[in-house]
Phi, psi and omega in degrees: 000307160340299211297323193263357163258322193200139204223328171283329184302136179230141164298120156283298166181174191233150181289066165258132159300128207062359177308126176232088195328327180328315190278119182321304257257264185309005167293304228253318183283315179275011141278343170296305195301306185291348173288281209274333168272346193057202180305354201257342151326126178271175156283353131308121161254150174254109167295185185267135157191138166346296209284343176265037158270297196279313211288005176277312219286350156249033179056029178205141181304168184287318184260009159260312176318275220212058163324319196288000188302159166284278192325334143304303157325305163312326177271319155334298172306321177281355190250338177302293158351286213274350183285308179328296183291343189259314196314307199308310197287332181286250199351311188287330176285330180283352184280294188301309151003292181268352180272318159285333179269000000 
């Protein structure tokens, strides 16, 4: 189905959400998710917390509601994350590049 709605599209990486390490259920799930995704699984959890509960229902993003939240904190952490994986992949492509040119 992919190929014939968008062919260009690539996975980037997967999201788990709502994580509460506490739980077998979620325990169990980031072990599946890292089994069948692998590295595109991030390393970064967005945890379960109130305060990323609460910041829709007052129309502000998570890190202008509580920046000190562990959920802000997690999204911070993850977009650093995701700056990290597109540098590494622009470098593997400028590589791959210069090997064919």
């Amino acid at each position: 189905a992919q190929s014939q709605v968008n062919p260009e599209l690539e996975l980037e990486g997967v999201l788990l959400t709502m994580y509460d390490g506490r739980t077998n259920l979620a325990k169990q799930v980031e072990n599946e998710a890292r089994k069948f995704f692998g590295k595109a699984v991030y390393h970064n959890v967005i945890p379960r917390n109130v305060r990323l509960s609460e910041s829709p229902s007052f129309g502000r993003p998570i890190v202008i509601y509580d920046p000190q939240s562990i959920g802000a904190g997690a999204y911070e952490s993850l977009a650093k994350e995701m700056l990290r994986r597109r540098k590494k992949a622009e470098k593997k492509a400028k590589k791959k590049l210069k090997a064919v040119g």
